[in-house]
Rosetta silent file (secondary structure, phi, psi, omega in degrees, C-alpha in Angstrom):
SEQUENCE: XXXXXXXXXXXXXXXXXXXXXXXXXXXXXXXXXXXXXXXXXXXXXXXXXXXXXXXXXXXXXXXXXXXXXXXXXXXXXXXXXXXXXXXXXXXXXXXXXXXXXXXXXXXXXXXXXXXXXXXXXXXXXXXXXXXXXXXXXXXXXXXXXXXXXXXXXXXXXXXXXXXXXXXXXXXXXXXXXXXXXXXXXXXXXXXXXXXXXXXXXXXXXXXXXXXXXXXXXXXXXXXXXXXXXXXXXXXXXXXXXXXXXXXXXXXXXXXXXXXXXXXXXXXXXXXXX
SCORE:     score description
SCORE:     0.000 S_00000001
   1 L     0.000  125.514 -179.529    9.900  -34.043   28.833 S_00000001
   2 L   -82.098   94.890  121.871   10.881  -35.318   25.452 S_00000001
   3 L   -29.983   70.123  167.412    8.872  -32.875   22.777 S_00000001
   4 L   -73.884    7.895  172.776    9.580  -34.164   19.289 S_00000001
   5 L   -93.128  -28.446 -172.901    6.993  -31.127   17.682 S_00000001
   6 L   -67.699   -7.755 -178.012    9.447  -28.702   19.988 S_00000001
   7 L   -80.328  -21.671  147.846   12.344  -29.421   17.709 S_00000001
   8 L   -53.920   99.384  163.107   10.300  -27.667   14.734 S_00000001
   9 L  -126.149  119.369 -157.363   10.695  -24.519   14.779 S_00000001
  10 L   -75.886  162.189 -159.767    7.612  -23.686   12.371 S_00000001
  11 L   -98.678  144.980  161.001    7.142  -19.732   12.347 S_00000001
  12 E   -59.599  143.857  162.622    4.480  -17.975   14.630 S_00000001
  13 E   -74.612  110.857 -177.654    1.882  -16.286   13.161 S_00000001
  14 E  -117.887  164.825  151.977    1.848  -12.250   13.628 S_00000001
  15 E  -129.270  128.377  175.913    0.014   -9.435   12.193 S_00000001
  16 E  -113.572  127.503  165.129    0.813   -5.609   11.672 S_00000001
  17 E   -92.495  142.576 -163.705   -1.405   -2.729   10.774 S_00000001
  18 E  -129.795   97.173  149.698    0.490    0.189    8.861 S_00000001
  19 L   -52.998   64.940 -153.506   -2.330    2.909    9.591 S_00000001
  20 E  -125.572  147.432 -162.067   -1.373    6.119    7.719 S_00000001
  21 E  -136.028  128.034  172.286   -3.560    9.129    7.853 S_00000001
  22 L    53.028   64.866 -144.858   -2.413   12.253    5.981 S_00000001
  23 L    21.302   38.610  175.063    0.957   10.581    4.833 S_00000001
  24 E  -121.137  134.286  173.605    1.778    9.868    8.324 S_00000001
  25 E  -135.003  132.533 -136.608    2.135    6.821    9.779 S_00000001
  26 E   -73.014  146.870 -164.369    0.908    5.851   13.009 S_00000001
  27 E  -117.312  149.092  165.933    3.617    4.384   15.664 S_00000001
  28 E  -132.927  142.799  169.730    3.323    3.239   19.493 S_00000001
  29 E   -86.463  137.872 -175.233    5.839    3.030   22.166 S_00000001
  30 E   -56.975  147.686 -158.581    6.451    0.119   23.540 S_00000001
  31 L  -143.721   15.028 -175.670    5.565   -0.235   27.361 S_00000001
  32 L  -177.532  126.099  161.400    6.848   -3.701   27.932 S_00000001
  33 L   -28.144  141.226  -10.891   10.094   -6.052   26.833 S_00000001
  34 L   -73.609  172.302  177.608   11.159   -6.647   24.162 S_00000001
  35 L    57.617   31.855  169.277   12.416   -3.504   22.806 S_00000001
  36 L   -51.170  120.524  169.772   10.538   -1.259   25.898 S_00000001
  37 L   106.983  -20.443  174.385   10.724    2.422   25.077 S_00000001
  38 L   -80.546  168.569 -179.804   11.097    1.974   21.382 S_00000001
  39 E   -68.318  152.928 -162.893    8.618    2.851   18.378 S_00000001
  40 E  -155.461  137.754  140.500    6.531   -0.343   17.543 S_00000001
  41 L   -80.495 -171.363 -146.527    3.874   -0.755   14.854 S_00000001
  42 E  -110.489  128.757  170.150    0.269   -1.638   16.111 S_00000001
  43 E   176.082 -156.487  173.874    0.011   -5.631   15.976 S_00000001
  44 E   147.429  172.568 -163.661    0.826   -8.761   17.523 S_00000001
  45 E   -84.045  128.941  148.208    0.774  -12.880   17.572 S_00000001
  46 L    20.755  131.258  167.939   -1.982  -14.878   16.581 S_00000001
  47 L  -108.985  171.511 -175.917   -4.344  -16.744   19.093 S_00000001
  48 L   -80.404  143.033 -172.968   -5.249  -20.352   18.427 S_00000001
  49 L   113.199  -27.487 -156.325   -7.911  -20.550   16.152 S_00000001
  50 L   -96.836  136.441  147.619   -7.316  -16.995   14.478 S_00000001
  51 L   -29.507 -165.787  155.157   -6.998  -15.853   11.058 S_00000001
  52 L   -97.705  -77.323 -162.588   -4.092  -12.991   10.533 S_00000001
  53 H   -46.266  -68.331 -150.707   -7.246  -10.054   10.059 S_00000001
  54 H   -43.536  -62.508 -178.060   -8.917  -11.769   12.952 S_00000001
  55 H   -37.507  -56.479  171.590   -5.758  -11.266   14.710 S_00000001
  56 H   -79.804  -16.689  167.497   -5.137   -7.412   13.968 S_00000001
  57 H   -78.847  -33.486  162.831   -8.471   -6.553   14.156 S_00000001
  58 H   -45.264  -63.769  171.721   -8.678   -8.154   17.495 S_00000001
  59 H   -36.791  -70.449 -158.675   -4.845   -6.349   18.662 S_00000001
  60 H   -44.617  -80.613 -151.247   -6.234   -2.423   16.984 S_00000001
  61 H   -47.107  -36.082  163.303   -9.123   -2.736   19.214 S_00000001
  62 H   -84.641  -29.028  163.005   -7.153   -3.803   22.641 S_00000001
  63 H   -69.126  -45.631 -148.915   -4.361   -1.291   21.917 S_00000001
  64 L  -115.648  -40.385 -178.151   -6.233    1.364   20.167 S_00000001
  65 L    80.113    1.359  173.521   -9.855    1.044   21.351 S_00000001
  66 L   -99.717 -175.499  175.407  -10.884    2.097   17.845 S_00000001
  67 E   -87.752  163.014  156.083  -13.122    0.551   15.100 S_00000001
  68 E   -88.176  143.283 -161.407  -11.746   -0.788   12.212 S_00000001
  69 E  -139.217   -6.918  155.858  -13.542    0.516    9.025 S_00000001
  70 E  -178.784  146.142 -171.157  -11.440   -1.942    6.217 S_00000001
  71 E  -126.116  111.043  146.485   -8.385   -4.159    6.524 S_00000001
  72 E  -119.723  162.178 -174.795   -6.723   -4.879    3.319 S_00000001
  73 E   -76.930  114.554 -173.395   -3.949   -7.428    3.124 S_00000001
  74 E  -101.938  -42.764  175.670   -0.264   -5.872    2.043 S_00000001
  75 E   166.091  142.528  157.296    2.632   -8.305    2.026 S_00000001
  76 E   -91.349  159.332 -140.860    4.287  -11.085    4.430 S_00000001
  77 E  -155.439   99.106 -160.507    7.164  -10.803    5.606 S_00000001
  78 E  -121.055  142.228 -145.372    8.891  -13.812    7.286 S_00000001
  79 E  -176.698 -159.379 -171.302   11.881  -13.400    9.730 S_00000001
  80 E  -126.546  142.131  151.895   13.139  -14.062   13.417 S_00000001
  81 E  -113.020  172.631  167.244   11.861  -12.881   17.018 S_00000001
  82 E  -134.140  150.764 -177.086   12.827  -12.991   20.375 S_00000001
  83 L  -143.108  130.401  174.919   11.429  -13.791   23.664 S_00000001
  84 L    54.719   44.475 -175.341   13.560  -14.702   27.283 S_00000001
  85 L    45.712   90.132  121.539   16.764  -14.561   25.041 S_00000001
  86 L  -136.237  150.547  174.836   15.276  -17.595   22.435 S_00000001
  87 E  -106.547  158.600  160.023   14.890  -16.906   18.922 S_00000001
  88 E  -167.466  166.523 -164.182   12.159  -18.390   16.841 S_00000001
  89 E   -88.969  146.502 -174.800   11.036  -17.936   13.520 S_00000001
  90 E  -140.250  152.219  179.246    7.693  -15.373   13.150 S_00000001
  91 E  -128.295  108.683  179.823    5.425  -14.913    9.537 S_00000001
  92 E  -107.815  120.150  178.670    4.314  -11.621    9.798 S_00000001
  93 E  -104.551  141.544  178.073    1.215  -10.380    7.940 S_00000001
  94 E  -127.047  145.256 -157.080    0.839   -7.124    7.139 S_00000001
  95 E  -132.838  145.092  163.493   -2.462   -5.195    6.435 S_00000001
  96 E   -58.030   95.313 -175.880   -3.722   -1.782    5.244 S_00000001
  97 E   -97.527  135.684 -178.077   -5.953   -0.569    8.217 S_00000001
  98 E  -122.946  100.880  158.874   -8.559    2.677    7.778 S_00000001
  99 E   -80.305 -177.937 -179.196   -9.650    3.116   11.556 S_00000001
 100 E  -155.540  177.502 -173.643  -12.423    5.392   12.909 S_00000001
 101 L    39.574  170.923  170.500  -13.221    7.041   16.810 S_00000001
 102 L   -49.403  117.967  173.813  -10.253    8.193   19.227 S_00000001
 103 L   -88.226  141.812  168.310   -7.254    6.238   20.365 S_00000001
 104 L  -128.590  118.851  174.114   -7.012    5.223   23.644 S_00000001
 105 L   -78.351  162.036 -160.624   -4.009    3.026   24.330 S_00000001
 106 L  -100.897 -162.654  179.188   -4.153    0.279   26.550 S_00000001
 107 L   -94.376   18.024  176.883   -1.186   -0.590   29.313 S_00000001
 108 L   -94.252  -14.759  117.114    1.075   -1.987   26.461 S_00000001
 109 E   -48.415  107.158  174.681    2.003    1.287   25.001 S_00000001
 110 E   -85.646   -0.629  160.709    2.900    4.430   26.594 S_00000001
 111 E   164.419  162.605 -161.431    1.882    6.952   23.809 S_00000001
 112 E  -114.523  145.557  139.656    1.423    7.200   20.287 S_00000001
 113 E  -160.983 -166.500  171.514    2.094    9.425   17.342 S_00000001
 114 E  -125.484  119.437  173.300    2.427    9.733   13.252 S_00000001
 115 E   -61.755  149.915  176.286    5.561    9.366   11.778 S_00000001
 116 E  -122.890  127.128  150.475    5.410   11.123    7.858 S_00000001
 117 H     0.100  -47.853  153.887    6.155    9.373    5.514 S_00000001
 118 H   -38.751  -45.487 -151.590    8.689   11.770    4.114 S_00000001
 119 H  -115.640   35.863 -174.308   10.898   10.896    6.800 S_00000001
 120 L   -61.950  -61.813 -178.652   11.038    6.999    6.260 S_00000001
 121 L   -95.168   -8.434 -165.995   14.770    6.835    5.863 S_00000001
 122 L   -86.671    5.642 -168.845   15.993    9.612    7.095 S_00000001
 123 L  -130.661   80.027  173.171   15.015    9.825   10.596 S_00000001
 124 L    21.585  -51.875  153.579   16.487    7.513   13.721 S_00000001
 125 L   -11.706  -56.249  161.850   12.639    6.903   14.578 S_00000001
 126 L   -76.594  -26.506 -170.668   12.395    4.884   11.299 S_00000001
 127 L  -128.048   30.061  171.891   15.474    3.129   11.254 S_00000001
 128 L  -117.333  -18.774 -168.861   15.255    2.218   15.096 S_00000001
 129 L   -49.331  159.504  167.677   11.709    0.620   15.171 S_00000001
 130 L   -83.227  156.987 -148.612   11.215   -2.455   16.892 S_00000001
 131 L    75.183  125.546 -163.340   11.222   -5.703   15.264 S_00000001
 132 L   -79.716  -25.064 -174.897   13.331   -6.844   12.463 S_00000001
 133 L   -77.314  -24.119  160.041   10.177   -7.555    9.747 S_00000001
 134 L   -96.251   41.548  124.897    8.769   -3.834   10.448 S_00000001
 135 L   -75.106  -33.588 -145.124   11.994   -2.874    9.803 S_00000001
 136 L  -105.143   -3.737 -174.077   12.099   -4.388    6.707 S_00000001
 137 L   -96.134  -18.557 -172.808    8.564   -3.275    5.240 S_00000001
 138 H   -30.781  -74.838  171.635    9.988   -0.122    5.988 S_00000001
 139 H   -45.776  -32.343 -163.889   11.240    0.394    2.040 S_00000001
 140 H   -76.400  -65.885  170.506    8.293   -1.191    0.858 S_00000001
 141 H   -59.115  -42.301  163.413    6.101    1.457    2.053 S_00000001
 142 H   -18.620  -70.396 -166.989    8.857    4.128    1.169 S_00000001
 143 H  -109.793   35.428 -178.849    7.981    2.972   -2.342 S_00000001
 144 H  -139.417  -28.074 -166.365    4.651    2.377   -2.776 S_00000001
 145 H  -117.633   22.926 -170.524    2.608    4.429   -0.328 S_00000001
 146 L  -119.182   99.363 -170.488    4.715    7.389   -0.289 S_00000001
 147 L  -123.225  160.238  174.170    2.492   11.062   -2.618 S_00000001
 148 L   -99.664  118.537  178.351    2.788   14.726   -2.161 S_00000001
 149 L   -61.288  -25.152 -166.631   -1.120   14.468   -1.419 S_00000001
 150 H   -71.431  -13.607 -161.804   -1.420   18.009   -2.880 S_00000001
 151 H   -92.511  -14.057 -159.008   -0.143   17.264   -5.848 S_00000001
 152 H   -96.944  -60.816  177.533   -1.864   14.256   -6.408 S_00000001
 153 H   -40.392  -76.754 -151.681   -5.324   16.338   -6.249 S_00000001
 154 H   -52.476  -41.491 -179.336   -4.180   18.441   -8.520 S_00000001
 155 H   -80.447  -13.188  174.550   -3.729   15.980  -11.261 S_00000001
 156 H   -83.722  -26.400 -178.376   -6.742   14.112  -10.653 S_00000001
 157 H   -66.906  -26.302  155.686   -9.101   17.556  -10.351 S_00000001
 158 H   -54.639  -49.194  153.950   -7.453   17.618  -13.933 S_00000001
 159 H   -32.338  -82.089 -167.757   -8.363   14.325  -14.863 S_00000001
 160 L  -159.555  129.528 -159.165  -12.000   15.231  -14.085 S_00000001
 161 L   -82.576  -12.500 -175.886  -12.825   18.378  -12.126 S_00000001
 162 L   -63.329  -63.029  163.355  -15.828   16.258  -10.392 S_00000001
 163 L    41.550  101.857  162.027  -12.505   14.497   -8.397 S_00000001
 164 L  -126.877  121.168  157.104  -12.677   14.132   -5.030 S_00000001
 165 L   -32.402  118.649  167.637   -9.327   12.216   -3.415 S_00000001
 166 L  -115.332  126.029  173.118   -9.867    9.211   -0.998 S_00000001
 167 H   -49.844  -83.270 -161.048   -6.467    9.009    1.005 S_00000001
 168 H   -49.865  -61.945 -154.262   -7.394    5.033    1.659 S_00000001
 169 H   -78.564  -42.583 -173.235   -8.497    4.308   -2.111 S_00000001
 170 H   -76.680  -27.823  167.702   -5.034    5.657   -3.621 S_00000001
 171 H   -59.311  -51.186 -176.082   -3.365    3.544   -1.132 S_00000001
 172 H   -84.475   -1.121  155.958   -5.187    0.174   -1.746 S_00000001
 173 H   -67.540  -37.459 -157.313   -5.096    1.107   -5.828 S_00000001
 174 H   -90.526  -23.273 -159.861   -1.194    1.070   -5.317 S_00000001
 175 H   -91.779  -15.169 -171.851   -1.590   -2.093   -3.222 S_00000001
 176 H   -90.067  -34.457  149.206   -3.847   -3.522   -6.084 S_00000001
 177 L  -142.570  -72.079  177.504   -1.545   -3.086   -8.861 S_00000001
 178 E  -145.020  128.538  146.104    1.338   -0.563  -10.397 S_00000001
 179 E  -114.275  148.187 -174.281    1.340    3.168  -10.418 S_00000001
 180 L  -127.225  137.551 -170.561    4.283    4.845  -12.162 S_00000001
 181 L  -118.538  137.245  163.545    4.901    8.588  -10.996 S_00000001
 182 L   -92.429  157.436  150.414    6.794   11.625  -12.935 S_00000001
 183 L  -139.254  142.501  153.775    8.509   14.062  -10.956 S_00000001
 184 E  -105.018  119.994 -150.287    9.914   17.189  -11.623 S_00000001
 185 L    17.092  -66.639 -174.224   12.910   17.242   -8.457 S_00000001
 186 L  -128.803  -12.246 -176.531    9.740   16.698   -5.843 S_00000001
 187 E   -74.706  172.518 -171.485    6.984   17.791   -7.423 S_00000001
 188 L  -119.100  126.366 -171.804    4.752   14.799   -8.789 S_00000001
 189 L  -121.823  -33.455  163.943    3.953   15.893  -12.208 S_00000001
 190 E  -165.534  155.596 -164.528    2.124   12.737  -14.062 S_00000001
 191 E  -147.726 -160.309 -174.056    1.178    9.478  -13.031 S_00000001
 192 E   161.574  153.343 -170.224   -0.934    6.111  -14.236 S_00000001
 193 E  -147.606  138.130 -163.145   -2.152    3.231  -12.751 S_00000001
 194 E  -135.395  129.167  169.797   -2.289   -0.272  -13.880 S_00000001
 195 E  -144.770  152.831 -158.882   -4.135   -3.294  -12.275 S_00000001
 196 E  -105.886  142.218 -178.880   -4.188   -6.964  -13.557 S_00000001
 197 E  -129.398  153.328  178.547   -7.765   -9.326  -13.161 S_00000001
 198 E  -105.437  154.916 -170.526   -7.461  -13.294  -14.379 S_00000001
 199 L  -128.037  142.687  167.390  -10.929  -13.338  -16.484 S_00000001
 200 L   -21.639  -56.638 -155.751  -12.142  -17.044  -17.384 S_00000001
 201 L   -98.922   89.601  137.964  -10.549  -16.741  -20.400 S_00000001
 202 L   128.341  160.039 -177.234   -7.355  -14.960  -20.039 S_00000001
 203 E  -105.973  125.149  158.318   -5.135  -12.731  -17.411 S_00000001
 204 E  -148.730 -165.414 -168.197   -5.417   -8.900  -18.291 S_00000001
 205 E  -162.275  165.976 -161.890   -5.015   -5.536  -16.765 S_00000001
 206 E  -138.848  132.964 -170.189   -6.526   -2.284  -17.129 S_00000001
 207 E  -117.711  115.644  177.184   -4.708    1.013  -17.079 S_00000001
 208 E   -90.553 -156.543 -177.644   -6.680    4.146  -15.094 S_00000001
 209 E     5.729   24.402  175.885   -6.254    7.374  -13.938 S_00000001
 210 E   -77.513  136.632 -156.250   -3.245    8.511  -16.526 S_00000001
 211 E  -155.328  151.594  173.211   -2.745   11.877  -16.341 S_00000001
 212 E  -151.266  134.367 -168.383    0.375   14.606  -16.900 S_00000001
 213 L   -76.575  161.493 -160.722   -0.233   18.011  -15.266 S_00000001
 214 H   -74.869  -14.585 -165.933   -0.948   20.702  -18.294 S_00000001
 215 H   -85.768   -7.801  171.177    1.935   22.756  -17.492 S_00000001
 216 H  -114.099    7.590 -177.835    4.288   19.708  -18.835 S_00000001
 217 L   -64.556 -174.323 -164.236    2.301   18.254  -21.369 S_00000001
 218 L    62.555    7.730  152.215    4.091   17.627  -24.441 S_00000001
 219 L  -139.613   53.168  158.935    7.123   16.230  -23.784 S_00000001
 220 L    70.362   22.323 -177.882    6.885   12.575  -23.921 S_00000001
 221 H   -98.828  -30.884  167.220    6.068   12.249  -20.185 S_00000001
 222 H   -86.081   15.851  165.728    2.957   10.249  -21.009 S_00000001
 223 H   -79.152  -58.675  170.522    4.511    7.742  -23.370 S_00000001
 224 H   -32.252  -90.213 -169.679    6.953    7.043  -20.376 S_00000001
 225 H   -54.851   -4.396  169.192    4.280    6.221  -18.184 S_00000001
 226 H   -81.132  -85.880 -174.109    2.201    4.233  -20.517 S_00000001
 227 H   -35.474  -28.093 -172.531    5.252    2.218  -21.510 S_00000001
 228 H   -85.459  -30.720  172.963    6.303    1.805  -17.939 S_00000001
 229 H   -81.905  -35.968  175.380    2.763    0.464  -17.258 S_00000001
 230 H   -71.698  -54.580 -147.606    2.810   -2.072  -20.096 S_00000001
 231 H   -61.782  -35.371 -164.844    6.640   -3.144  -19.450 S_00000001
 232 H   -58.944  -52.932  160.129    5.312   -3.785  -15.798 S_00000001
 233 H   -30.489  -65.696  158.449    2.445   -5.745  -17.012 S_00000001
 234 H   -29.324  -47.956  160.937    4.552   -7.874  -19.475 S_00000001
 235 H   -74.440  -17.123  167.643    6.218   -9.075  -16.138 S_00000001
 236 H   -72.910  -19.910  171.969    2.793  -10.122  -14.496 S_00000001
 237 L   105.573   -0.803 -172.273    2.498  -12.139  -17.588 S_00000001
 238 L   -78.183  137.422 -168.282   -0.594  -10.451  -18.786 S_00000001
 239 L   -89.206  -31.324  177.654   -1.950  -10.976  -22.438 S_00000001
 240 E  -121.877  135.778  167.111   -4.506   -8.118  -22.882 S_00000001
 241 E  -109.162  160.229 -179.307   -4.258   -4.256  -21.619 S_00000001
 242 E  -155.227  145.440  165.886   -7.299   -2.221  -21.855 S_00000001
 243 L  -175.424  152.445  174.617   -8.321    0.981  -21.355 S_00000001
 244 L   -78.370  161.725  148.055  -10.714    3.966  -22.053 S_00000001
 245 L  -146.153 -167.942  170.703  -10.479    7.456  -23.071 S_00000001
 246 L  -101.535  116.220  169.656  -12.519   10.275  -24.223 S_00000001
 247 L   -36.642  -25.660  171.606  -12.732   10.689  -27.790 S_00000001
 248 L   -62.919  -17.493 -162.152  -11.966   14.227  -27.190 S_00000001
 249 L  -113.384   71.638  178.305   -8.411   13.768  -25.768 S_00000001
 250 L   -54.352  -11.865  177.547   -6.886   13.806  -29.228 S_00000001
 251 L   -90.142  -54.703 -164.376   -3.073   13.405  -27.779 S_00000001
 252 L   -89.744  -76.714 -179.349   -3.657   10.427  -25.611 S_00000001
 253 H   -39.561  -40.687  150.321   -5.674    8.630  -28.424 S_00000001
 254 H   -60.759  -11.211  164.332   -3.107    9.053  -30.596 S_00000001
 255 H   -85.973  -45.418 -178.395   -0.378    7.829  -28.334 S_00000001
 256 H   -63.586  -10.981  169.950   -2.426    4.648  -27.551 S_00000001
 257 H   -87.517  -22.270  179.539   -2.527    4.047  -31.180 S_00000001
 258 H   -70.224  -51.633 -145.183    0.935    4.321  -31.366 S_00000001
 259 H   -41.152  -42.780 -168.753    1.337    2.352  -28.696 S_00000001
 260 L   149.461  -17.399 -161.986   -0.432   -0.609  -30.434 S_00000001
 261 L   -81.078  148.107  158.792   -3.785   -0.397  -28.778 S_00000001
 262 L  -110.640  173.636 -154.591   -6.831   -0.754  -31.290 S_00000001
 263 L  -107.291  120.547 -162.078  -10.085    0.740  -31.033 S_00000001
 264 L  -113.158   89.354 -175.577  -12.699   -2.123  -29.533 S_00000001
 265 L   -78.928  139.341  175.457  -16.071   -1.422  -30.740 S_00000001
 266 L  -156.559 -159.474 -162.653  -18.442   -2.757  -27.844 S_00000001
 267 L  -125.625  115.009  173.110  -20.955   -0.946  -25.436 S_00000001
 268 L  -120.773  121.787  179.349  -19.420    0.408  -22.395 S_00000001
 269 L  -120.303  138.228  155.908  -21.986    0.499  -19.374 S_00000001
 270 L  -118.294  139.409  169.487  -21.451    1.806  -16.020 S_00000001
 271 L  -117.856   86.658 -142.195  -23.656    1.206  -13.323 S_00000001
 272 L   -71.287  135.467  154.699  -22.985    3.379   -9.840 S_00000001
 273 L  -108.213    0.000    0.000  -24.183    1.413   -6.642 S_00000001
């Protein structure tokens, strides 16, 4: 049969959920060619009709048997598969998943467990997975979703002692725009977060949660991260930064003055829903 659409070959549509619960992130073994017996993230291709979420929320629940409680969208990723020895081209979307209830795997998988984070490159596990495009997100996560959780509390119960850490919410803040991290050798010592909104009138970004734990203030680690938050900005193209402080936090208001920022009298309302 002469097929003149089969000589395209336009990329399949796939989707992967990168699940990670306590910096660990959760893996399945494969139970069926290709790659049978290797680590696999939780996904798979497209039906006709389907969205990329529709697709992985559809997959999570026939492999995993759990609920999904929020899908955000993380990065594409476009690359080659195989099937019967043939290659074709696959566009793999990949999404932040926060399940809920108990997995029970299905017959495509023969067991489950969570890889940490820690151990991205460093472990055979990680640099064996199946598939070449969750190979390749591999780094990605390395360097965006990878905190010493403990450490992270501690500077936000600094921040404000009310503080309580959502696991999910520092992930999709990282996914929404830039956080730039201090260390001292492993410890995480100060950090800042920057995320850009287009407004009618202009593209700007708004820089939260900056913080430097008290035992290092005073040495210039929260100029770094402010400047490291602007320079990033400056490459999104954005024309206004903004941000709050407490009048009280006589150090940081005076660095933001160096910085350039001026003091914008208006009315600041929050409303909790």
């Amino acid at each position: 049969m002469n097929c003149e659409i089969c000589e395209f070959n336009n990329p399949k549509s796939t989707a992967t959920a990168i699940v990670i619960k306590d910096q660990k992130v959760l893996v399945l073994k494969r139970n069926e060619e290709p790659f049978k017996g290797m680590w696999d993230l939780p996904g798979g291709y497209a039906n006709l009709g389907e969205t990329p979420e529709d697709c992985i929320k559809r997959e999570l629940v026939e492999e995993l048997g759990v609920k999904i409680k929020s899908c955000t969208p993380m990065k594409e990723i476009s690359g080659e598969a195989e099937f019967n020895g043939k290659k074709f081209a696959v566009l793999n979307s990949f999404f932040l998943v926060d399940i809920r209830g108990d997995i029970n795997l299905n017959d495509e998988n023969s067991e489950y467990k969570f890889l940490p984070l820690e151990e991205l490159n460093n472990t055979s596990e990680w640099t064996n997975i199946a598939f070449a495009t969750n190979q390749e997100i591999v780094p990605f996560l390395h360097e965006n979703f990878k905190f010493n959780l403990d450490d992270v509390k501690e500077l936000m119960h600094q921040l404000d002692d009310s503080a309580v850490l959502d696991e999910q919410a520092l992930y999709k803040a990282s996914l929404d725009g830039f956080v730039s991290k201090k260390y001292d050798e492993k410890k995480l010592i100060g950090m800042g977060w920057i995320f850009p909104r287009q407004t009618m009138l202009r593209k700007q970004a708004v820089v939260e949660d900056m913080i430097v734990n008290k035992n290092y203030r005073g040495k210039g680690l929260g100029e770094e991260i402010l400047y490291d938050l602007l320079g990033w900005a400056e490459e999104q193209g954005v024309e206004v930064v903004e941000l709050t402080t407490n009048h009280m936090r006589l150090a940081a208001n005076g660095l933001y003055m160096k910085a350039g920022f001026r003091l914008h009298e208006t009315n600041h309302y929050l409303l909790n829903l």
